[in-house]
N, C-alpha and C positions, 0 to 999 in steps of 0.2 A: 796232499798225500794222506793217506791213509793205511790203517796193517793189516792184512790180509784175514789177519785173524777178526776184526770186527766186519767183513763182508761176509764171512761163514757165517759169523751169529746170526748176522741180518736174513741172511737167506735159508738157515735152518727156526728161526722164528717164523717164515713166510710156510713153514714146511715143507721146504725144496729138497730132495734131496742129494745132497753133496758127496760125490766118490772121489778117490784116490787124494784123501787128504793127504797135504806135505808132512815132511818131518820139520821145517821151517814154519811154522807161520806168522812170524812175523815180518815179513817182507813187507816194503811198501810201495803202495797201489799207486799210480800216477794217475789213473783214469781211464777211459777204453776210448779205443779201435776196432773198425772194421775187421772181420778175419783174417784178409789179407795181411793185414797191416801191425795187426797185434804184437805185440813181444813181452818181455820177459816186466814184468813191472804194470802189466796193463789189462785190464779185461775186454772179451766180445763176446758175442754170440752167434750161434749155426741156424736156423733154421730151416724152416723148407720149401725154401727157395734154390737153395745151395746140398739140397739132399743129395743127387746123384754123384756130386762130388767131393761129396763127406771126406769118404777114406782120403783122398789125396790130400785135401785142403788141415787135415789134423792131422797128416805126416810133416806137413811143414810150419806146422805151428810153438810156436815158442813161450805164447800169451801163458799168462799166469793162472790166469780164470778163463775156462767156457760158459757160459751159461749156453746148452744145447737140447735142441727142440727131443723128448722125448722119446718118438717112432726112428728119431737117427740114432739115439746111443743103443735100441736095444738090437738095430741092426748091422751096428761097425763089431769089427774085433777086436774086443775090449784088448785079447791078449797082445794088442799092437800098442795099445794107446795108454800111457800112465797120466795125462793131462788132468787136473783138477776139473772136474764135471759138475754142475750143478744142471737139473736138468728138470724142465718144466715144458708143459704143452704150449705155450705162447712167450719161448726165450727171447726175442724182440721189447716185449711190454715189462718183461721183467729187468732186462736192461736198462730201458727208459727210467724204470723207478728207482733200479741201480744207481746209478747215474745223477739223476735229480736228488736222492738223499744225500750224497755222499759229495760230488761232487760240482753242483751246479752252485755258483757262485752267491751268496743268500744278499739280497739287496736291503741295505739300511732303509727305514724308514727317516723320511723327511724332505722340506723343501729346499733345493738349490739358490743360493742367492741370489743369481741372474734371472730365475725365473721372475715373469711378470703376472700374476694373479687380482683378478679385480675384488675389492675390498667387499663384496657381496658374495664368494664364492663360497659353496658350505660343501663341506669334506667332512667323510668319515675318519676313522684310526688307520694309521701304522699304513701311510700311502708314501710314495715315492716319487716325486715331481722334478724331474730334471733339468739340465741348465738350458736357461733362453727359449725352455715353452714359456707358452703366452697362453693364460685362460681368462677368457673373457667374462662379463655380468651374467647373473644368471644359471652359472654353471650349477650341477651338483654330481658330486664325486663320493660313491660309495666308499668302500674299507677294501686296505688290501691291494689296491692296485697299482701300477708302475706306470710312469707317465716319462717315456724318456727325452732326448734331448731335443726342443726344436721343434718337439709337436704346438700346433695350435688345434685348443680347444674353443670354439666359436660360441656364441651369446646363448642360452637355455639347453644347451646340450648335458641330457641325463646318463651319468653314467654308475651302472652297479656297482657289487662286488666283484673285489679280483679279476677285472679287468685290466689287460697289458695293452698300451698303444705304444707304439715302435715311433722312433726317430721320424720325425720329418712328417709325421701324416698330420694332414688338414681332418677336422670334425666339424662339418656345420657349414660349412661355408656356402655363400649364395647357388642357388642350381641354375642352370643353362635351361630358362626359360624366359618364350620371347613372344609377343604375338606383334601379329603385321595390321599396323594402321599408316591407311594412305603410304603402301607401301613403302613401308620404313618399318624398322624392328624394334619394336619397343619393350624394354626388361619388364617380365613377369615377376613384380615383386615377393621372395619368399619371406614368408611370417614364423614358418613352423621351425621344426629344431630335428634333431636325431637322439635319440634314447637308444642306449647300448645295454643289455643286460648281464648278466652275473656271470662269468665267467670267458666272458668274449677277449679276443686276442684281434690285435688290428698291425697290420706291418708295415713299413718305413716307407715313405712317401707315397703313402696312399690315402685315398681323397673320398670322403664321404657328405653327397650337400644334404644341407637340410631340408625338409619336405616345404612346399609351397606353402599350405596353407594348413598341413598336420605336420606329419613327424615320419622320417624316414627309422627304421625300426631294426635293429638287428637282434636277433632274441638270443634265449640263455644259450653257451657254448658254439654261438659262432667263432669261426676263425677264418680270417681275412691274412691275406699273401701280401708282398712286398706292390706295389705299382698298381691296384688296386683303384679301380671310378667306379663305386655306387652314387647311381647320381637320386634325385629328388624323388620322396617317399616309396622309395623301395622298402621290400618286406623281406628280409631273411629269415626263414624257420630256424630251428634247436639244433643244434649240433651238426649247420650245413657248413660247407668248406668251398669257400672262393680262391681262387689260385693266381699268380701274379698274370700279371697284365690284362686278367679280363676284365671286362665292361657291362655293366649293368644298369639298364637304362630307367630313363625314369619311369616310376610305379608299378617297374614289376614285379611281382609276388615269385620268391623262392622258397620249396615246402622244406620240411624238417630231412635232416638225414639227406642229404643232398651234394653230389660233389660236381663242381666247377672248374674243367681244367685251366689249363695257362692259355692263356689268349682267348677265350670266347666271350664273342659279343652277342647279348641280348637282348632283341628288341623292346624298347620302352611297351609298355600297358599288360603284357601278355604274363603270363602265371607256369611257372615251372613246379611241378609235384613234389610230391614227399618220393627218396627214394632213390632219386634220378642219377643219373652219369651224364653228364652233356661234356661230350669228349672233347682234345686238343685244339684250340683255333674254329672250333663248330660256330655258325653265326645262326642265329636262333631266332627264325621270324614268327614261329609260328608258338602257341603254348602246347607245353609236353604234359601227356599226364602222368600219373604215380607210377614209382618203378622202370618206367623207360629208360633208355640209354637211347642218343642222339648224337649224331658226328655227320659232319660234311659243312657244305655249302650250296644252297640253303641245309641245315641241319634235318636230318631225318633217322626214321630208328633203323639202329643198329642188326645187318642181320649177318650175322658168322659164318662162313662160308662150311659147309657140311663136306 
């Protein structure tokens, strides 16, 4: 919990500006909710999403704090509404950072005793290694990062800064490759590893192999969903977004700034651009270029109906 009155400072230091201060401000803050859901001890935010039903939805509101998008407070009637107002052009991201100071739970630095770490592994400062991961020879672990319960980290797997890997995901592990001699299947042995870069986020049992014979790659501010198969030397660009249960097959290149819904599989060797949407369950045989949006089966682009 926190007093209402150190989330006013906070948000008049960001230079937001704050209407209908209370006579109280020391109340304290439990944390937020949704609009709906809000009450008396918690904060949310409006956006414009929820513009057209502004007025109704702040007649029933109780929340202690709004933070409210802008073009909504200069169009409600103020003379209806006494609510504490903080109002900013993207009240959503200002919530997020709301939230994250104040209330997001701050993780000790250090390693769990059940964890199992090989006596060659080199780590940076002030990291977080959780109970019953397992990190193999080889490893290296930048600063900053959280490593929670359960994960295994596999043999030469590079990891930056401030990287988070969630519960239960595999790093490294052999990929699902096979060639046919005297028909029969014989394992394509991997050599290479996966290098994660600085600021990448990875989610709870999800599965990244390592590249054949290089390195499967995920670059700076990737973020990976829960259920998650990147399989062998795949390319993630800078700040793209995988979403849970898609698939991504081996050595396909994903460009920067790139979003990946739930369920889409895509074809091993082919190249997806900077930019892109490849929509819900889309299965992607073909490569996309920059900026496209893609949805169906086979996946093809997006045309909106006029």
């Amino acid at each position: 919990m926190i007093k209402l009155s150190s989330l006013i400072d906070y948000f008049e230091k960001l230079n937001l500006k704050v209407v209908n201060l209370p006579a109280n401000k020391e109340i304290e803050i439990t944390g937020g909710k949704n609009i709906s859901e809000a009450g008396h001890g918690e904060i949310t935010f409006l956006g414009q999403k929820l513009k057209n039903q502004a007025q109704e939805i702040l007649k029933n509101s109780t929340a202690s704090l709004i933070i409210i998008d802008g073009e909504i407070y200069n169009e409600i009637d103020k003379a209806l509404f006494k609510n504490l107002f903080v109002i900013s052009n993207k009240p959503k991201d200002v919530m997020v950072s709301c939230l994250t100071e104040f209330f997001v739970e701050k993780i000790k630095a250090g390693i769990h005793a059940t964890a199992i770490l090989h006596p060659n592994v080199k780590q940076g400062k002030n990291n977080f290694i959780g109970p019953y991961t397992i990190i193999e020879e080889g490893v290296v672990i930048g600063n900053d990062c959280i490593i929670e319960s359960g994960a295994n980290i596999k043999k030469n797997t590079i990891i930056g800064d401030r990287v988070k890997i969630k519960t239960g995901a595999v790093i490294g592990g052999q990929g699902f490759g096979y060639v046919n001699k005297n028909n029969k299947w014989e394992n394509f042995p991997h050599f290479g590893n996966v290098i994660i870069e600085d600021d990448v986020e990875i989610g709870s049992n999800t599965c990244i192999d390592r590249g054949a014979l290089g390195s499967t790659l995920l670059k700076k501010g990737v973020k990976i969903d829960n259920l998650v198969h990147i399989a062998h030397n795949v390319v993630v660009g800078e700040n793209s977004l995988v979403i849970a249960n898609a698939m991504v097959g081996g050595s396909a290149v994903i460009g920067e700034n790139t979003w990946v819904a739930p369920s889409v599989a895509i074809r091993n060797g082919i190249t997806i651009g900077s930019g892109c949407t490849i929509g819900m369950g889309a299965i992607v045989t073909k490569s996309v270029e920059d900026g496209v949006t893609v949805v169906g089966n086979p996946a093809a682009p997006f045309k909106s109906k006029q």
